[in-house]
Backbone atoms as SQL, in Angstrom:
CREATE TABLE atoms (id INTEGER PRIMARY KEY, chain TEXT, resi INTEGER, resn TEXT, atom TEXT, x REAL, y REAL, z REAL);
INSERT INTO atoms VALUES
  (1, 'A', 1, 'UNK', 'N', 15.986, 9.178, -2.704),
  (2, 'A', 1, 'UNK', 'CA', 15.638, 10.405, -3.377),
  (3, 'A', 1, 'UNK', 'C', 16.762, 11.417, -3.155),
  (4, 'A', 2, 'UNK', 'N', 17.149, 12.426, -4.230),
  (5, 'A', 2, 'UNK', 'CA', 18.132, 13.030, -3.840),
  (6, 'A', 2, 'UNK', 'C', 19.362, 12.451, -3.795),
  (7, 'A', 3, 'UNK', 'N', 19.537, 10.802, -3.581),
  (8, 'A', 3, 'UNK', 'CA', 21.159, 10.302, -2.745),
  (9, 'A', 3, 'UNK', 'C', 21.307, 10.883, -2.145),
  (10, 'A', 4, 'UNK', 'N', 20.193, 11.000, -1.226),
  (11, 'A', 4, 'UNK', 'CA', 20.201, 11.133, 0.316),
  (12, 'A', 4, 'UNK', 'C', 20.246, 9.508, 1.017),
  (13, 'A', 5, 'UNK', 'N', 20.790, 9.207, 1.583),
  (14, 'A', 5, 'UNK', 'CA', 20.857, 8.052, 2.502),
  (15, 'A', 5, 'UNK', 'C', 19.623, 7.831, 3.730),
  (16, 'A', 6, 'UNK', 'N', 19.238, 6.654, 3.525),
  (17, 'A', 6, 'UNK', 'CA', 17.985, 6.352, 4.536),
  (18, 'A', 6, 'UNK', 'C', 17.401, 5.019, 4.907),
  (19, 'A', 7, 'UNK', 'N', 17.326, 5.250, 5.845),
  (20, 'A', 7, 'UNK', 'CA', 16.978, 3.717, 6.198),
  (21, 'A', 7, 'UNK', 'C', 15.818, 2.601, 5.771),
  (22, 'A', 8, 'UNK', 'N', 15.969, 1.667, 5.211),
  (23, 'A', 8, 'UNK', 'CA', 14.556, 0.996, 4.631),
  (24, 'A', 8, 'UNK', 'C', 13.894, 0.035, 5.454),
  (25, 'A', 9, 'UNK', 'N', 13.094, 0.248, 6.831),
  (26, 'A', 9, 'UNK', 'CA', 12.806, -0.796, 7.400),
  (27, 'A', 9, 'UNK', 'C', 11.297, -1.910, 6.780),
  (28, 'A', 10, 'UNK', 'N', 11.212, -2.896, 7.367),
  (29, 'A', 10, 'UNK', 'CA', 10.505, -3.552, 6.783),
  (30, 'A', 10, 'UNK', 'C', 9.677, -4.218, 7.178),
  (31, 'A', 11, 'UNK', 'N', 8.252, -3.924, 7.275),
  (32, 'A', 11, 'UNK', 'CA', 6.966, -4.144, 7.996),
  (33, 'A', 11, 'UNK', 'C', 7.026, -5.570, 8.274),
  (34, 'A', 12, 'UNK', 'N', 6.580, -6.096, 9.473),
  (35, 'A', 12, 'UNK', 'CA', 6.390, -7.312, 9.881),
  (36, 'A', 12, 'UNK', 'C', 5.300, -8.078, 9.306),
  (37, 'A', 13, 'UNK', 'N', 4.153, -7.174, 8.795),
  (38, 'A', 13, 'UNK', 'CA', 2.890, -7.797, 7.976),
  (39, 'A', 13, 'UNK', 'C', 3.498, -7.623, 6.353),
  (40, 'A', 14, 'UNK', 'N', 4.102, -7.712, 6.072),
  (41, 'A', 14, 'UNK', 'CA', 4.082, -7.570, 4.622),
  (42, 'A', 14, 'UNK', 'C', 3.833, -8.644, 3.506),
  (43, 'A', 15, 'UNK', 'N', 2.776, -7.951, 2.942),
  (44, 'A', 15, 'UNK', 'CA', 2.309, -9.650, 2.335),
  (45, 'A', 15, 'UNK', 'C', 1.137, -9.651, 2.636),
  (46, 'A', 16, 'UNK', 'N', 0.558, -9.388, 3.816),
  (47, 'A', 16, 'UNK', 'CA', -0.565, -10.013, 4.847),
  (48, 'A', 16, 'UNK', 'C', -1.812, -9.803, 3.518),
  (49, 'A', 17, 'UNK', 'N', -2.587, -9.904, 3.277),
  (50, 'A', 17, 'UNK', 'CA', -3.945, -10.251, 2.763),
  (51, 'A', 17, 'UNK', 'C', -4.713, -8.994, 3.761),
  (52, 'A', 18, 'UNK', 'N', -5.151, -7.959, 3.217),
  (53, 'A', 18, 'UNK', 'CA', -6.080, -6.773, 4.212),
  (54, 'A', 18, 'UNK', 'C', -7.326, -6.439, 3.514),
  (55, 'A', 19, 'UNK', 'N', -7.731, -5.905, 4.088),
  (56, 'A', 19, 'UNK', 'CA', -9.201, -4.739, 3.731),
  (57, 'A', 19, 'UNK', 'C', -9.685, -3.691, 4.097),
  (58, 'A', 20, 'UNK', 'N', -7.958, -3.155, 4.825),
  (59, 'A', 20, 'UNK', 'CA', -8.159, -2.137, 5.465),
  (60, 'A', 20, 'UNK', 'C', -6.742, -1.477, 6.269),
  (61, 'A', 21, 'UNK', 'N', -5.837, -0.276, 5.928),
  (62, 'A', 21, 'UNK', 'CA', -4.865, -0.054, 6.377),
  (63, 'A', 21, 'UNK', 'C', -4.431, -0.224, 7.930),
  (64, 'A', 22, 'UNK', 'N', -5.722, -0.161, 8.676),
  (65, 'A', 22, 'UNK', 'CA', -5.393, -0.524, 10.242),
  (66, 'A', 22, 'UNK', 'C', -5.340, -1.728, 10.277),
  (67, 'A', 23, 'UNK', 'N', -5.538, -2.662, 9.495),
  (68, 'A', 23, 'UNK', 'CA', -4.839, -3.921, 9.492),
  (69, 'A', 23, 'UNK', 'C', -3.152, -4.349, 9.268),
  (70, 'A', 24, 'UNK', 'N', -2.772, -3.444, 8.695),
  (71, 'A', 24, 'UNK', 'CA', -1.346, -3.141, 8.482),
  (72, 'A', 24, 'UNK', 'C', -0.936, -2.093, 9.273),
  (73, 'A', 25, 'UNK', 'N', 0.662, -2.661, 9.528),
  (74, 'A', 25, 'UNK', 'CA', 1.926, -1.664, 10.088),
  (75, 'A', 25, 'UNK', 'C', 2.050, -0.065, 9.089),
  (76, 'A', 26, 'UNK', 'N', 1.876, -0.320, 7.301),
  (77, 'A', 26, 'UNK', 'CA', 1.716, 0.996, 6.961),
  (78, 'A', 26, 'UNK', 'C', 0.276, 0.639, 6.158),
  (79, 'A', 27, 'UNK', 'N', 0.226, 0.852, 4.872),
  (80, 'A', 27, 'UNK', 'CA', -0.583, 0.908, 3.534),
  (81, 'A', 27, 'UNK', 'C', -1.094, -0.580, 3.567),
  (82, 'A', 28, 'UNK', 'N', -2.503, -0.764, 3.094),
  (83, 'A', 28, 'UNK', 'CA', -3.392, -1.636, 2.753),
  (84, 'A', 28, 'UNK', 'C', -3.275, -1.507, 0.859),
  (85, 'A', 29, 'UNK', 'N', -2.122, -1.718, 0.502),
  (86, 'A', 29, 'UNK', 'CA', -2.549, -1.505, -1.032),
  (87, 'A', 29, 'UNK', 'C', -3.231, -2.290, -2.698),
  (88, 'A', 30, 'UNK', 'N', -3.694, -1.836, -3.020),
  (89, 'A', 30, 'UNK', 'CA', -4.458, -2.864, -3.905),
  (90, 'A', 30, 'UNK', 'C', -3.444, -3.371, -5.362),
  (91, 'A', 31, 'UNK', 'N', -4.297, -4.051, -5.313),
  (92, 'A', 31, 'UNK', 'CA', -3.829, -5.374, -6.770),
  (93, 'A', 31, 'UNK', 'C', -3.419, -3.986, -7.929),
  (94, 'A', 32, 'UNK', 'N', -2.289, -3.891, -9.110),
  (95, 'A', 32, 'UNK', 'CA', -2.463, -3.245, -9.863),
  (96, 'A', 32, 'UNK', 'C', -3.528, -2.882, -10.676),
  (97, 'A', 33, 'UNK', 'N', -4.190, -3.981, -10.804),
  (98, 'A', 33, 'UNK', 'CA', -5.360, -4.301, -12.197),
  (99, 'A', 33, 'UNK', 'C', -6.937, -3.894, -11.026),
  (100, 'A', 34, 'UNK', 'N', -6.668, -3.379, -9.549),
  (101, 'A', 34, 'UNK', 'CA', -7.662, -3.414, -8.862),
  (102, 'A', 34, 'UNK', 'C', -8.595, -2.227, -9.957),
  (103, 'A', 35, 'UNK', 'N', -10.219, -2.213, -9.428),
  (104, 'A', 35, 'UNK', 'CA', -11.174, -0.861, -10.033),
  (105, 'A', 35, 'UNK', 'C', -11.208, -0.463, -8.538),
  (106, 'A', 36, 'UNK', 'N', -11.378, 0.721, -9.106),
  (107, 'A', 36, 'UNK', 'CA', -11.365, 1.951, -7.588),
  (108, 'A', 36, 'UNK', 'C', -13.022, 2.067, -7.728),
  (109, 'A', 37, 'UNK', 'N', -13.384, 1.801, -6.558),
  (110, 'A', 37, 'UNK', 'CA', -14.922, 1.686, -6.162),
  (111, 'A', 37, 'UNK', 'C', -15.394, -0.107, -5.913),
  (112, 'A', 38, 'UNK', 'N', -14.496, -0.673, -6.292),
  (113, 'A', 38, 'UNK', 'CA', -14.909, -1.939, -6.045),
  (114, 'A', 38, 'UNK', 'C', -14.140, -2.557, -4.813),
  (115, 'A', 39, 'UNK', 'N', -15.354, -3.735, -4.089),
  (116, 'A', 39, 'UNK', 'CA', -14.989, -4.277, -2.875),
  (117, 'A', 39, 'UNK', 'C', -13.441, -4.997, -3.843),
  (118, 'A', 40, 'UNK', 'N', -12.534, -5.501, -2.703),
  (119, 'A', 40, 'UNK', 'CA', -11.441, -6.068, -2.936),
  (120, 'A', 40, 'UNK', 'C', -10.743, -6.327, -1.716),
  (121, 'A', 41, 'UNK', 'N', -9.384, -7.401, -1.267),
  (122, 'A', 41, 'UNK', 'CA', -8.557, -7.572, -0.441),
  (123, 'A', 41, 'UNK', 'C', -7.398, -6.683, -1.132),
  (124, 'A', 42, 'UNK', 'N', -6.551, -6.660, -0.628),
  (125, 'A', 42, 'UNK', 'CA', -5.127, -5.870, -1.034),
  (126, 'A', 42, 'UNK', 'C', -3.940, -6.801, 0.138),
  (127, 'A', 43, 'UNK', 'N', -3.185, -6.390, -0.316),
  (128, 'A', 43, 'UNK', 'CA', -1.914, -6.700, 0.821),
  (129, 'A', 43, 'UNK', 'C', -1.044, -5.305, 1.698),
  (130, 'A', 44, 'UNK', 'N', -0.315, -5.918, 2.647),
  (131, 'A', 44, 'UNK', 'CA', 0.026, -4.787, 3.277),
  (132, 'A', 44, 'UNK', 'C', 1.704, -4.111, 2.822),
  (133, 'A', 45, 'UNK', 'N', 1.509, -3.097, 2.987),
  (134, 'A', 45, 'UNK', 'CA', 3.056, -2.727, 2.147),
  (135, 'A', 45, 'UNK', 'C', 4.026, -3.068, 2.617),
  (136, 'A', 46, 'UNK', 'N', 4.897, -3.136, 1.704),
  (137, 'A', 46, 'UNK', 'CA', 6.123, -4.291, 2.281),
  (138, 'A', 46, 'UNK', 'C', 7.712, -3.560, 3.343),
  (139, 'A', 47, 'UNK', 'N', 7.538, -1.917, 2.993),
  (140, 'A', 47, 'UNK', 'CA', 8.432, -1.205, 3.720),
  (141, 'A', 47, 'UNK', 'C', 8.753, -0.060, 3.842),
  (142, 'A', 48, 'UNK', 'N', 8.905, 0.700, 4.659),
  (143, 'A', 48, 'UNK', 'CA', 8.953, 2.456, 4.816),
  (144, 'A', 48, 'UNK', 'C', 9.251, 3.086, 3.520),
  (145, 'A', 49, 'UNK', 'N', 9.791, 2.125, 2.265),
  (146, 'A', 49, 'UNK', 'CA', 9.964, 2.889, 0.813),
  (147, 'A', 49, 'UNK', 'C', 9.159, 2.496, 0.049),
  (148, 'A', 50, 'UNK', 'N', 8.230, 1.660, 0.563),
  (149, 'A', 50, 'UNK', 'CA', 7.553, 0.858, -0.539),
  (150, 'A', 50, 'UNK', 'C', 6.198, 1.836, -0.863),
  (151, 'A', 51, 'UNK', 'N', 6.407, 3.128, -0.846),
  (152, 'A', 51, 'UNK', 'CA', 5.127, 4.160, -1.637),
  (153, 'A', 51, 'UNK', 'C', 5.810, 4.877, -2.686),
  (154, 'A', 52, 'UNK', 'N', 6.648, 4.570, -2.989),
  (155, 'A', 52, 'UNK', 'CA', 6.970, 5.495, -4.449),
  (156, 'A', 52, 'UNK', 'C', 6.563, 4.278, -5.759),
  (157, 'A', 53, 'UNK', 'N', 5.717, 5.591, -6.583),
  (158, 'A', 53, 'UNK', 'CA', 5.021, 5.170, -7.889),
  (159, 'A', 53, 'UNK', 'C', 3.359, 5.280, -8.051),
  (160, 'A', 54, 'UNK', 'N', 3.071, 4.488, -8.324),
  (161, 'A', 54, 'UNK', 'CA', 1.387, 4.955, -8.920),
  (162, 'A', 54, 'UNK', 'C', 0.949, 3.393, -8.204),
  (163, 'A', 55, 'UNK', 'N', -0.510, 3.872, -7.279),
  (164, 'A', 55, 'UNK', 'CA', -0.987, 3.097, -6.605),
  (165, 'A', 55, 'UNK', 'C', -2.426, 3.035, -5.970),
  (166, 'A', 56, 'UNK', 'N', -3.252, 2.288, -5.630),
  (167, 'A', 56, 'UNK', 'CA', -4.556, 2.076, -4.845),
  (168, 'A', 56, 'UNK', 'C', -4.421, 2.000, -3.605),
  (169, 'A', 57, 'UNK', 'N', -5.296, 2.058, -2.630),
  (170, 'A', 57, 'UNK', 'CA', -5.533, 1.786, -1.259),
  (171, 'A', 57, 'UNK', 'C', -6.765, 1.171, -1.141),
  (172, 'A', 58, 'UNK', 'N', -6.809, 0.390, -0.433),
  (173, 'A', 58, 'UNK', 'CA', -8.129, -0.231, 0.287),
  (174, 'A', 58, 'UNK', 'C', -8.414, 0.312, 1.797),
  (175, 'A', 59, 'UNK', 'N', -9.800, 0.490, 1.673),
  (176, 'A', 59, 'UNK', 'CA', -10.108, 1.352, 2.587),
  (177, 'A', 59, 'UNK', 'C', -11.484, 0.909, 3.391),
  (178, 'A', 60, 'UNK', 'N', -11.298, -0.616, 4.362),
  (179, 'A', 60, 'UNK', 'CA', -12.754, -0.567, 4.521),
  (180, 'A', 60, 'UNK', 'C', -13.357, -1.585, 3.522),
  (181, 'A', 61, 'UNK', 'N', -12.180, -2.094, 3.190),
  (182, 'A', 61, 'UNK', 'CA', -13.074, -3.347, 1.805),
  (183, 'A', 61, 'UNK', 'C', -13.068, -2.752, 0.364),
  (184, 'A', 62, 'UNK', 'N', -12.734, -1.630, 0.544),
  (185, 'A', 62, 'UNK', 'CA', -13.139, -0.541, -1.201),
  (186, 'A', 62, 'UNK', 'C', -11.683, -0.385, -1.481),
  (187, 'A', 63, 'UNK', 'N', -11.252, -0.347, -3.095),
  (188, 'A', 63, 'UNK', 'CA', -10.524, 0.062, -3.671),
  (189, 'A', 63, 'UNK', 'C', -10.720, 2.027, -3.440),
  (190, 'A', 64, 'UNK', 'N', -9.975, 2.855, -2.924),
  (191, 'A', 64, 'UNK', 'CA', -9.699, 3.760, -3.251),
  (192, 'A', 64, 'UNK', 'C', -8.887, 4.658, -4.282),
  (193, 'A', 65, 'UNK', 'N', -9.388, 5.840, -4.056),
  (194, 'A', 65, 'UNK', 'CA', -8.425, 6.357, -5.566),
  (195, 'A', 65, 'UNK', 'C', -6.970, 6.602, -5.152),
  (196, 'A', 66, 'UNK', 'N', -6.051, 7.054, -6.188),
  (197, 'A', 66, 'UNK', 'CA', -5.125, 6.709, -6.591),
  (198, 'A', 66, 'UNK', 'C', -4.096, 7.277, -6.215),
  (199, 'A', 67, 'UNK', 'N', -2.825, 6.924, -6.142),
  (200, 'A', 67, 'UNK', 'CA', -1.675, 8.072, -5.833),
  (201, 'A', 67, 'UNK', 'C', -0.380, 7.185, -6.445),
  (202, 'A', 68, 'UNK', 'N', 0.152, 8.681, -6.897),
  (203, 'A', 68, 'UNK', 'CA', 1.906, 8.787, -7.233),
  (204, 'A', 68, 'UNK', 'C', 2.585, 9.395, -6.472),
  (205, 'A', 69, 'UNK', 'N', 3.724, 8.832, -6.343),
  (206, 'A', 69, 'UNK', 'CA', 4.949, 9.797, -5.185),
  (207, 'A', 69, 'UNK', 'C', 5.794, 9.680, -6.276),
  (208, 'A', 70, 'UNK', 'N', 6.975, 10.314, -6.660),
  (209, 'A', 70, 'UNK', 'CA', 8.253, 9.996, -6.818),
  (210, 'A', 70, 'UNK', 'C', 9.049, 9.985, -6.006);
């Protein structure tokens, strides 16, 4: 952001199959096509940059609502 320079490290669970962000190093995030309110697995985010754009969380087994970063 900016071309600012920064480091991209990269979660050791990434990938992992969750239902819940304390199952992951960061984000529990859901399937694109997930519904927000519905039970679901998600995977865990793949690296300290991997939250920019439009996205779900699982929270507890539930699709949560939504977020964008740029």
């Amino acid at each position: 952001m900016f071309g600012t320079p920064a480091c991209v490290i990269p979660y050791p669970d990434a990938g992992k199959a969750c239902k819940d962000g304390s199952e992951c190093e960061g984000l529990c995030k859901a399937a694109p096509d997930a519904v927000i309110g519905a039970e679901a697995t998600g995977t865990c985010q793949k690296d300290t940059h991997d939250i920019y754009g439009c996205y779900d969380e699982i929270k507890a087994g539930v699709v949560v609502g939504g977020m964008c970063f740029d």
